[in-house]
C-alpha positions as CSV (number, residue, x, y, z in Angstrom):
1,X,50.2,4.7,23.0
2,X,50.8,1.5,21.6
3,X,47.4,-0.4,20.5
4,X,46.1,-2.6,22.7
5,X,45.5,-6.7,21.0
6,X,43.6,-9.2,21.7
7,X,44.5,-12.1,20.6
8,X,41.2,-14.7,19.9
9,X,42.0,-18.4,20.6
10,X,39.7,-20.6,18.4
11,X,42.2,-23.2,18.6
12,X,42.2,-23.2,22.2
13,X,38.8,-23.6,22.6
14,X,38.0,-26.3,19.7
15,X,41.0,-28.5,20.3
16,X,39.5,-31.0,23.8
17,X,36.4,-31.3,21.7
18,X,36.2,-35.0,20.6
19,X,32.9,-34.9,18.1
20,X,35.0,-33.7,14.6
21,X,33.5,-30.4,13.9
22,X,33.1,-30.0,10.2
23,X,35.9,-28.2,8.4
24,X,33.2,-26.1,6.3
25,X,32.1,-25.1,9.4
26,X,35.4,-24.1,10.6
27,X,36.4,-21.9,7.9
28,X,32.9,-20.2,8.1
29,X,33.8,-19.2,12.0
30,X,37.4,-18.8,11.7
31,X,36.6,-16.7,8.0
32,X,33.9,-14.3,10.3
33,X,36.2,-13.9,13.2
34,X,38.8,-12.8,10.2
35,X,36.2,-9.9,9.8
36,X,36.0,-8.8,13.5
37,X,39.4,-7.6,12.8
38,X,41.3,-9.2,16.1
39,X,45.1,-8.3,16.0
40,X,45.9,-11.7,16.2
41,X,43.8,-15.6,15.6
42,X,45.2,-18.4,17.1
43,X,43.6,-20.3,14.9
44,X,45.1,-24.1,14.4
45,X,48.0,-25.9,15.0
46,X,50.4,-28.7,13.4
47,X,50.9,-31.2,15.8
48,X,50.0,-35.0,15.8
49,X,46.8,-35.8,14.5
50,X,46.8,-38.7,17.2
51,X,47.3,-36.1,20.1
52,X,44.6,-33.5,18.5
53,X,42.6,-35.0,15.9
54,X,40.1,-31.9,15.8
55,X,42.8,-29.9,14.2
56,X,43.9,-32.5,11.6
57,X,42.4,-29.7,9.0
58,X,44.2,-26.7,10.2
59,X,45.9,-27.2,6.6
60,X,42.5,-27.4,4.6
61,X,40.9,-24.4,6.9
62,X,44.4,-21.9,5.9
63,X,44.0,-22.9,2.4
64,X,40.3,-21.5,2.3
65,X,40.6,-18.3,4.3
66,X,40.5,-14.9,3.1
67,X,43.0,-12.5,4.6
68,X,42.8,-9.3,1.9
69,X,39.7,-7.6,3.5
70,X,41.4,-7.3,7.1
71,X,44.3,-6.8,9.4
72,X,44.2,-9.5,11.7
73,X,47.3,-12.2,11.3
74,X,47.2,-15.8,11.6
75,X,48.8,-17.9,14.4
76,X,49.3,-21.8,14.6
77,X,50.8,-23.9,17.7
78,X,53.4,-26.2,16.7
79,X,55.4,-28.9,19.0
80,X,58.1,-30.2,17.4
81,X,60.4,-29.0,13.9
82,X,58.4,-30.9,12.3
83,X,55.1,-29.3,12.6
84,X,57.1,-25.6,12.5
85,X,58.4,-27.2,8.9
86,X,54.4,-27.5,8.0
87,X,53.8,-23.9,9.2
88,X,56.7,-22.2,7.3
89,X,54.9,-23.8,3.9
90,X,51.7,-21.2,4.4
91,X,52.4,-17.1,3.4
92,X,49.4,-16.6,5.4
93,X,50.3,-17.4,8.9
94,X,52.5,-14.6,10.4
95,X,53.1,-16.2,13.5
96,X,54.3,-20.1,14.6
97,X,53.4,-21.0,18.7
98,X,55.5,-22.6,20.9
99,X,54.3,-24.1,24.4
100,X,57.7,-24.1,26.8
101,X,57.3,-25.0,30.0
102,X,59.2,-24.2,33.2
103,X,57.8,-27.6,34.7
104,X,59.3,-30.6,33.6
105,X,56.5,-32.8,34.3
106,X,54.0,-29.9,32.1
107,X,56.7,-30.4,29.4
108,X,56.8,-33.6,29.0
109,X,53.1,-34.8,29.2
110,X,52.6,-31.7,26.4
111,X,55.3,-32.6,24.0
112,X,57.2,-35.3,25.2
113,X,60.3,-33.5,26.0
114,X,62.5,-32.7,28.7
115,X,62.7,-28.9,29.3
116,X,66.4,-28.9,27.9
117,X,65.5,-31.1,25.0
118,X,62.0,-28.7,24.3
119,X,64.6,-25.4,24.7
120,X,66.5,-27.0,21.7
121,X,63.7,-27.4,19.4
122,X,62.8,-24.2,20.5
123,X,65.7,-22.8,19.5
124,X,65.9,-24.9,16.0
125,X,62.1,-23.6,15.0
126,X,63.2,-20.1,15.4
127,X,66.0,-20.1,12.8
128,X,62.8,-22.2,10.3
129,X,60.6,-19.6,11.8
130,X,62.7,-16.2,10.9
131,X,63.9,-18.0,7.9
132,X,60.2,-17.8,6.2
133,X,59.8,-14.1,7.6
134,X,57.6,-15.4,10.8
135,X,57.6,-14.7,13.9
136,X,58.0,-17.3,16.8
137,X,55.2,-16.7,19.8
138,X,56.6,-19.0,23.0
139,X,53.7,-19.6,25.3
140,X,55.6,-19.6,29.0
141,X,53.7,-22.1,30.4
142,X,53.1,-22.6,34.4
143,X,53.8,-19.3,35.1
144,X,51.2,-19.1,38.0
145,X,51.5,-22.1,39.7
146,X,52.5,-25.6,39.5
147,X,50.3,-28.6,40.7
148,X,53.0,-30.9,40.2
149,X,54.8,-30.0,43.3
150,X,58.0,-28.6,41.9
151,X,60.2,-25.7,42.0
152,X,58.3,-22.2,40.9
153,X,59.2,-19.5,41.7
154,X,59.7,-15.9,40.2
155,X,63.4,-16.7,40.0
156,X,62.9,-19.6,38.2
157,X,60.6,-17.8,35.5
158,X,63.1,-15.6,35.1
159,X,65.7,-17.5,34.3
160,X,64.0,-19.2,31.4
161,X,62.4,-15.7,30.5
162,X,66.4,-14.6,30.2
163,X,67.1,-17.6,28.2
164,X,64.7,-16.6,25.8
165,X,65.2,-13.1,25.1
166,X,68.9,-14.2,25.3
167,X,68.3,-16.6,22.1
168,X,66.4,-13.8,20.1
169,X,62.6,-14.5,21.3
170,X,61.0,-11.1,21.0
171,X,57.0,-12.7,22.1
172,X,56.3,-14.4,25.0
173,X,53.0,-15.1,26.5
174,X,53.2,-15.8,30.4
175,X,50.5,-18.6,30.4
176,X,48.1,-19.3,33.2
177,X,47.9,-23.1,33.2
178,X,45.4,-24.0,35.3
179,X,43.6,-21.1,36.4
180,X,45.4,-20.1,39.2
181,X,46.6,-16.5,38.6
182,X,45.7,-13.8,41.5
183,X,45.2,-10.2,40.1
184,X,48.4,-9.7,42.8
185,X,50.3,-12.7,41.4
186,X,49.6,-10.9,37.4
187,X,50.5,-7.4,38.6
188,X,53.9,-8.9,40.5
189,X,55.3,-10.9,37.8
190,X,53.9,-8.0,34.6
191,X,55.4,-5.5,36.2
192,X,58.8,-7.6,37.0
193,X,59.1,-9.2,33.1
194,X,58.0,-5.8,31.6
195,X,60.3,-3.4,33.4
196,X,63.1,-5.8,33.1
197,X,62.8,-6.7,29.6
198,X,61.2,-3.5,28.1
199,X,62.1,-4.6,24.7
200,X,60.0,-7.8,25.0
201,X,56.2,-7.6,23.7
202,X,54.9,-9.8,26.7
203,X,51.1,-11.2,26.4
204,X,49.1,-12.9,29.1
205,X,46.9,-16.5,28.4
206,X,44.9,-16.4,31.6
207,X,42.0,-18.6,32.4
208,X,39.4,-17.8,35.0
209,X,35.9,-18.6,36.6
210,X,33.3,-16.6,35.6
211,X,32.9,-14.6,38.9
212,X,36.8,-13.5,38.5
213,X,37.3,-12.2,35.2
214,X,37.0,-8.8,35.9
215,X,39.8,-8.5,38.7
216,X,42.5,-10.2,36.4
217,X,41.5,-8.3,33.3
218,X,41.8,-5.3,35.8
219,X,44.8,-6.5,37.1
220,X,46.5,-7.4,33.2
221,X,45.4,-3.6,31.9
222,X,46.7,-2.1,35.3
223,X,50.0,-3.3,34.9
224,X,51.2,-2.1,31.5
225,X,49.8,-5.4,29.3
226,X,48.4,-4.8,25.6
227,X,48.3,-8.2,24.9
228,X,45.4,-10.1,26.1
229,X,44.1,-14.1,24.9
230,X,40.7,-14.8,24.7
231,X,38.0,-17.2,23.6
232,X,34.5,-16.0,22.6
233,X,32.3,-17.3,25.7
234,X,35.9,-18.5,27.8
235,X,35.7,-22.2,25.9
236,X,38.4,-24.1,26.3
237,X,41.1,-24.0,29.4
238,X,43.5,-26.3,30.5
239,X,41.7,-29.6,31.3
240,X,43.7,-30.1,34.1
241,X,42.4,-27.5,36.3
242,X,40.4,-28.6,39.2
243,X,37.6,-26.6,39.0
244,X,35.4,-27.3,36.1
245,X,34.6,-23.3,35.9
246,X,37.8,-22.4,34.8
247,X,38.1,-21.7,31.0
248,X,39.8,-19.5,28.6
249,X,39.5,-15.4,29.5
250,X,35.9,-14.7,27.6
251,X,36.7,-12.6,24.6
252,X,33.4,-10.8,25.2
253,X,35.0,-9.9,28.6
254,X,37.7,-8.4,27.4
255,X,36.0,-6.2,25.0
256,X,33.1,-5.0,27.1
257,X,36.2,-4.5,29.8
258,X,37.8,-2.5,27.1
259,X,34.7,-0.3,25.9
260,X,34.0,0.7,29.4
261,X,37.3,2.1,29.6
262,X,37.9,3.5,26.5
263,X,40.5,1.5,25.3
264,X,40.5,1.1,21.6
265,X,40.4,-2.8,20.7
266,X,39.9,-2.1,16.9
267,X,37.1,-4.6,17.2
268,X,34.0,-4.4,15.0
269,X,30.9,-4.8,17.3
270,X,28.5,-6.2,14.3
271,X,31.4,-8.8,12.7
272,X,31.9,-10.1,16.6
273,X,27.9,-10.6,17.0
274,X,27.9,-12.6,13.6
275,X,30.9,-14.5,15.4
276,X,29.3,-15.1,18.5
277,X,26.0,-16.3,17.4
278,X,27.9,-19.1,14.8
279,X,30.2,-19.9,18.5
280,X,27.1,-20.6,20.3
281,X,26.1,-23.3,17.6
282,X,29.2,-24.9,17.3
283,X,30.2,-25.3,20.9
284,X,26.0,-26.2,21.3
285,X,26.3,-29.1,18.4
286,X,29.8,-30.3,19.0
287,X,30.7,-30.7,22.3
């Protein structure tokens, strides 16, 4: 059986916050979730300091982290070639992010691109990407539902999810934008990208309310995914859902999901309490 990941989102859930949190402080929490031994952090990103100015020391944080007493790998979003140039400087990051959208409206208020013109970079950061020995993660954006009123539809995931594996993309997260994946609507389109592309490690970014976690974790585990984003207490989420509830899928969730049916996270129950508690003050002091 292949092991089951979960990938912790720090990023995710620090980025909307507009009081600077203290880059000491960051290293502290991103250096103890490091120790919980998560497959995967998700842990900064390279983008414009004017569009996320609460990641301006993802540099300074990578520079201070300590990767030789665990397994976990480091991720960083990136938007442009640019930031994936930025990335490739760093032998600690193993993996580079990518947020493609199948909306066109998503895609340009996230990056300022066109779809086409955002598949091109796309393309351009993984030849930077595999040239450093990375690996490029693209987060499928709006794969649940679009509020925009356009096309969306399986077909039209499809076809981008083709494109992709097409041009040598072996990660792709199907991303739940604004919080409106069903457990049915997970199961269908798992089961459809995983049996069609069984070569393709395909993750899930889902957010949720707190009274529905269960049923999508459920529904993820149910049919056939080992990849699975959280963030420690669900912080975070796409601001533009329209229920102030939804937030990232609760890492705590996830594990005490996984525990009850003994499915082997790899997590360290002591390390992710010490990583909790210093959550709590962060998100308490800084938000």
């Amino acid at each position: 059986m292949s092991k089951f990941k979960i990938i912790e989102c720090p990023r995710d859930a620090m980025q909307s916050i507009k009081m600077f949190i203290p880059t000491e402080k960051k290293i502290k929490y991103i250096q103890s979730l490091i120790e919980v031994e998560f497959d995967t952090l998700d842990m900064g990103s390279f983008v414009s300091q004017k569009a996320i100015p609460q990641l301006r020391d993802t540099a300074d944080v990578l520079n201070s982290l300590d990767l030789s007493i665990s397994k976990t790998k480091l991720l960083v979003i990136v938007a442009n070639i640019r930031g994936a140039e930025s990335a490739a400087k760093f032998n600690n990051i193993s993996y580079v992010g990518y947020p493609f959208s199948i909306s066109e409206n998503f895609q340009m208020r996230n990056t300022n691109k066109t779809i086409v013109e955002s598949f091109d970079t796309l393309i351009n950061i993984n030849e930077i990407t595999k040239s450093v020995d990375k690996q490029l993660v693209v987060y499928l954006s709006m794969c649940f539902g679009n509020p925009y009123g356009e096309v969306w539809n399986l077909n039209l995931i499809d076809k981008w999810v083709s494109k992709l594996v097409y041009a040598g993309i072996k990660i792709i997260s199907l991303s739940d934008t604004i919080g409106s994946a069903t457990p049915e609507l997970i199961n269908k389109l798992y089961t459809f990208m995983s049996l069609k592309y069984p070569d393709i490690e395909f993750g899930l970014h889902l957010h949720t309310t707190p009274s529905l976690w269960r049923d999508k974790v459920e529904a993820s585990v149910k049919s056939g995914c080992k990849r699975l984003d959280g963030a420690i207490q669900g912080f975070g989420g796409c601001p533009m859902a329209s229920d102030d509830l939804v937030g990232n899928m609760p890492t705590e969730k996830i594990i005490s999901f996984c525990n009850e049916n003994k499915i082997n996270s790899f997590i360290k129950p002591f390390n992710f309490e010490v990583s909790y508690n210093y959550a709590k003050d962060i998100f308490k002091n800084y938000r």
